[in-house]
Residue, then its C-alpha position, 0 to 999 in steps of 0.5 A: x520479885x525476888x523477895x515476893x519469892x523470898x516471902x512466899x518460900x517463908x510462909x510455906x515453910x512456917x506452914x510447914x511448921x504449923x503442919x508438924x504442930x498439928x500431927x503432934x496435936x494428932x499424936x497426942x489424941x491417939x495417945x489419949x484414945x489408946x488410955x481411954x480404950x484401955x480404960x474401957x476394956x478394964x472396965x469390961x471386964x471387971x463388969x464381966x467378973x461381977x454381977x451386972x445387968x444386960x443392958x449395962x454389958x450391952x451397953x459396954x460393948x457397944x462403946x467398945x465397938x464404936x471406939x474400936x471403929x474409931x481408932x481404925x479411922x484414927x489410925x488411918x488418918x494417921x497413916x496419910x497425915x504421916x505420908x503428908x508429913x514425909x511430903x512436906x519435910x521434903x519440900x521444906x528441904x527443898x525450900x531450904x536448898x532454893x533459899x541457899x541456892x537463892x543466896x548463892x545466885x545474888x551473890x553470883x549476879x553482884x559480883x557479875x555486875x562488880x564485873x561489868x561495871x570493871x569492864x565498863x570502866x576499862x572501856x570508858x578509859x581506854x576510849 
């Protein structure tokens, strides 16, 4: 049972691990999606300096709405992936603390067990 315990604490904290992978992973993203909307803005207003169609600025505009858009669910994402982040580097604390205070309890129960076979001995002589 104890390294059942000992397994499952393990795993949580390589998923731990892999979760702090993925908000990097969506770091990166937003990086990326803020270059891309500061290329698109460029753009929009070098076509506004030029002579462009309708369609074409229209068409611009548009992009530039839907991404704006879509950094606000980026950005909001971003904001409860961070609060689950905060979350999970405290349970992984929390982890640790349980793996040393595990280390401690067995170490504890050896020598109690040291102790009583003493004991023991120290009965079965003095019978």
């Amino acid at each position: 049972m104890k390294q059942s315990m000992s397994t499952k604490k393990l795993s949580a904290i390589i998923q731990i691990s892999e979760l702090d992978q993925m908000l990097t992973d969506l770091k990166q993203a937003i990086e990326q999606r803020d270059s891309k909307i500061a290329r698109l803005q460029q753009m929009i207003l070098e076509k506004r300096q030029s002579a462009i169609g309708y369609r074409d600025f229209i068409v611009l505009k548009n992009s530039q709405e839907e991404l704006r858009e879509l950094c606000k669910k980026i950005d909001l994402q971003l904001v409860k992936t961070n609060e689950l982040l905060r979350h999970i580097r405290n349970t992984k604390v929390i982890f640790s603390d349980l793996l040393l205070l595990e280390a401690e309890v067995n170490e504890q129960m050896s020598k109690i067990q040291e102790l009583s076979n003493a004991f023991f001995i120290q009965e079965e002589a003095g019978k």
